[in-house]
C-alpha positions as CSV (number, residue, x, y, z in Angstrom):
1,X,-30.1,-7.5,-3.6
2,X,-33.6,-6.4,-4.5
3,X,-34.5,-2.9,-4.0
4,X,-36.6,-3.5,-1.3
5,X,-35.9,-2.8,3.0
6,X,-32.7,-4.8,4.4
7,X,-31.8,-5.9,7.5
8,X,-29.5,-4.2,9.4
9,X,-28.7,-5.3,12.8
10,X,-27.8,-3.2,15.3
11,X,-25.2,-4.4,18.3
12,X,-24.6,-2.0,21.2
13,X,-22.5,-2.7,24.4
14,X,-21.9,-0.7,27.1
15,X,-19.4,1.9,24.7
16,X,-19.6,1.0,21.4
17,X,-21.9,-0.6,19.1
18,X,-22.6,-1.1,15.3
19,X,-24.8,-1.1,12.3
20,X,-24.3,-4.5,10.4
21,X,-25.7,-5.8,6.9
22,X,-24.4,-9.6,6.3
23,X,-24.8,-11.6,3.2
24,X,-23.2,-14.5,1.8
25,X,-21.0,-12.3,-0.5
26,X,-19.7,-10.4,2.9
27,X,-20.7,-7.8,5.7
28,X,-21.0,-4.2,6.0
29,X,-20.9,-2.3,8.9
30,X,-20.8,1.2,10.6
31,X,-19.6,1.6,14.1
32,X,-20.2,4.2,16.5
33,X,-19.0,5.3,20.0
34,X,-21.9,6.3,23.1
35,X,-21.3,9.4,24.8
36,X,-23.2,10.2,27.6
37,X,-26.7,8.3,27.1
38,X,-27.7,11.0,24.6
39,X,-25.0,11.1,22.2
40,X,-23.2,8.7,19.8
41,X,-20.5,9.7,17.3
42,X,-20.8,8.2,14.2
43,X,-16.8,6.5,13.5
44,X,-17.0,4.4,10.7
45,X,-18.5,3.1,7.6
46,X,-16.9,0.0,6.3
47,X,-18.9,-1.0,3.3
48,X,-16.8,-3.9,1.0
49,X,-16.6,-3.5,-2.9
50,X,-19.1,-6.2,-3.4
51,X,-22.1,-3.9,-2.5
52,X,-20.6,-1.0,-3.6
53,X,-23.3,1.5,-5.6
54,X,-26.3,-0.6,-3.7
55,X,-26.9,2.2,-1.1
56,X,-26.3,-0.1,1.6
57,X,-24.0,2.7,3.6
58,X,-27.0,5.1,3.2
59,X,-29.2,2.5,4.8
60,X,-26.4,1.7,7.8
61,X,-27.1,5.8,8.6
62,X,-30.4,6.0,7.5
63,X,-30.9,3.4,10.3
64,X,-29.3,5.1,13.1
65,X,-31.6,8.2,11.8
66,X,-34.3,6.4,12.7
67,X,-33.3,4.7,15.8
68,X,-31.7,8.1,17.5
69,X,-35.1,9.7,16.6
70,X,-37.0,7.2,18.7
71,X,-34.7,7.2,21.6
72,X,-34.2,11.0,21.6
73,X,-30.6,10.6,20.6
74,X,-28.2,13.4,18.5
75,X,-25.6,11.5,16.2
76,X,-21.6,13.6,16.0
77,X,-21.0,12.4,12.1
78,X,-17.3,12.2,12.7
79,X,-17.0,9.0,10.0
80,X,-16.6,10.7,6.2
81,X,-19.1,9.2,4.5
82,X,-21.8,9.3,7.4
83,X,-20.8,13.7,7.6
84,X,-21.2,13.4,3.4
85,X,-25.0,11.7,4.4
86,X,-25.6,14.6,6.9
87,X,-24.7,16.9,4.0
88,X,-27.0,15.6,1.8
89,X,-29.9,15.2,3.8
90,X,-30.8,18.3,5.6
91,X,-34.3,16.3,6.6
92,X,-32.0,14.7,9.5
93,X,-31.0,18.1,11.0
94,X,-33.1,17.3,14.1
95,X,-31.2,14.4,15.0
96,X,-27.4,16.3,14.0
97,X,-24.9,17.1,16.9
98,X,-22.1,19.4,17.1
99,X,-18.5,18.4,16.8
100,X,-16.0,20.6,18.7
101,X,-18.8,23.5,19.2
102,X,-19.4,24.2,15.3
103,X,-22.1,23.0,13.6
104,X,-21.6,20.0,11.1
């Protein structure tokens, strides 16, 4: 994988939906639940060995950044690794829910 922008599709039903990166060595993915039509919670990040250390779970969440700051969305990082993200990049504050009324 070069260093360069990936594509991650996003699928979203009426629920649920997910980040996905395929490639012929596999597929990673990050799935989320919608709550209310301004909120999503952020469940999982399934990212296989294969493309472990390439960044692509940073660029499943980096994407829904982007997305929930166009649509005027706030993400609930309840998945480990997406909260860990959060963590790390206090530049995505704006888009950052609350989980059980406490700040992440």
């Amino acid at each position: 994988m070069s260093e360069g922008a990936i594509d991650i599709r996003l699928e979203s039903g009426e629920s649920k939906g997910r980040y996905v990166y395929q490639a012929p060595e596999g597929e990673a993915e990050m799935t989320f639940t919608k709550v209310g039509a301004s909120r999503l919670i952020i469940d999982h990040t399934g990212v296989p060995d294969v493309f472990r250390g390439q960044g692509i779970g940073l660029k499943l969440v980096q994407r829904a950044v982007e997305d929930a700051r166009v649509a005027g969305k706030i993400i609930i990082p309840l998945c480990p690794f997406a909260a860990a993200q959060f963590r790390r990049h206090p530049e995505w504050a704006d888009v950052l829910g609350q989980q059980g009324g406490k700040p992440q």
